[in-house]
C-alpha positions in Angstrom: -1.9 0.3 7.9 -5.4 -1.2 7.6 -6.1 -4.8 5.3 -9.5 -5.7 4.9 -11.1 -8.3 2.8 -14.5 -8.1 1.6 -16.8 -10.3 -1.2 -13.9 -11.1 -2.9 -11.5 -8.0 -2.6 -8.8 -7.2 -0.5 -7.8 -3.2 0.5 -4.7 -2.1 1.9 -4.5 1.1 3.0 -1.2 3.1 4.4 -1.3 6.7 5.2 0.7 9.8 7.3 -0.7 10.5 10.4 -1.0 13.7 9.1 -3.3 13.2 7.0 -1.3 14.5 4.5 -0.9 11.3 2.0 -1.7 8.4 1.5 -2.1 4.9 -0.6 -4.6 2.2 -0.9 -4.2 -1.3 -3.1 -7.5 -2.7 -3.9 -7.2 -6.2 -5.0 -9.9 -8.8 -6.2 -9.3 -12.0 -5.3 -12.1 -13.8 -6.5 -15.1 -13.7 -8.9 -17.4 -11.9 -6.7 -21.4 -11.5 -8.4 -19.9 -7.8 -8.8 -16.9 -6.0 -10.3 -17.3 -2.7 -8.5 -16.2 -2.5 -4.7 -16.5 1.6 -3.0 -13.2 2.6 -1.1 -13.8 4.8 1.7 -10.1 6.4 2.8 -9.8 6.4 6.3 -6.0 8.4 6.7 -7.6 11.6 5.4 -8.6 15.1 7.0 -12.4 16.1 6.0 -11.2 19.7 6.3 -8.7 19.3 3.5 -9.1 18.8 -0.1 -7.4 15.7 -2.0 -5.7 15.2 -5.6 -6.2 11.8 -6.2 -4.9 9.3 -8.7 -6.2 6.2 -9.8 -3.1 4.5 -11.6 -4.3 1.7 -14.0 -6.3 4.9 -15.9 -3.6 7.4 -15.0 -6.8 9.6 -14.1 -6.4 12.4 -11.6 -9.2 15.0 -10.0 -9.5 17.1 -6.6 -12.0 16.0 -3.9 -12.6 17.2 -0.8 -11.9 15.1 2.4 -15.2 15.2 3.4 -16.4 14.1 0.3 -14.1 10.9 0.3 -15.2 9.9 3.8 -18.8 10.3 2.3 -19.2 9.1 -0.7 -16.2 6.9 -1.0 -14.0 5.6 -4.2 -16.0 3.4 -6.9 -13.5 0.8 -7.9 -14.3 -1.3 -10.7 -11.7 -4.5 -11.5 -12.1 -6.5 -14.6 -11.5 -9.9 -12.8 -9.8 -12.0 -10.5 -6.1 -11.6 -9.5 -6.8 -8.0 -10.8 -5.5 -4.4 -8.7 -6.2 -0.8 -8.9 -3.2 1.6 -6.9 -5.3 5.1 -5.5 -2.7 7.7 -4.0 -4.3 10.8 -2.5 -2.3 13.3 -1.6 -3.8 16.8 0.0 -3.6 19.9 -2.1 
């Protein structure tokens, strides 16, 4: 499990050593000057590709593991005491 707290978010992050699943809370906590915060997964394989759900807009889509630990999540939150759910899960 990671926690880390950043500018006004929070991220919790639980995965199978596997690399095989995973979950990650984002949370802002605060009114930061932006609403946007990126995610970079850290329980994934780059040399595995990755449905991945975001829950609040029940939006799905394929990425590759490499391109997570690249390029990251963009997470946008509307305000404080707000949360976004990501599950990744390899395909």
């Amino acid at each position: 499990e990671l926690i880390k707290a950043m500018d006004g978010f929070a991220i919790l992050e639980a995965a199978k050593r596997d690399g095989s699943q995973g979950m990650i809370g984002v949370f802002r906590l605060a009114e930061p000057e932006r609403d946007e915060v990126i995610v970079y997964p850290r329980g994934i394989d780059p040399s595995r590709d990755y449905r991945v759900t975001l829950d609040n807009y029940s939006a799905e889509w394929t990425m590759s593991g490499s391109e997570l630990l690249a390029h990251g999540l963009h997470v946008r939150l509307g305000g404080a005491l707000t949360s976004e759910l990501i599950l990744y899960r390899a395909v």
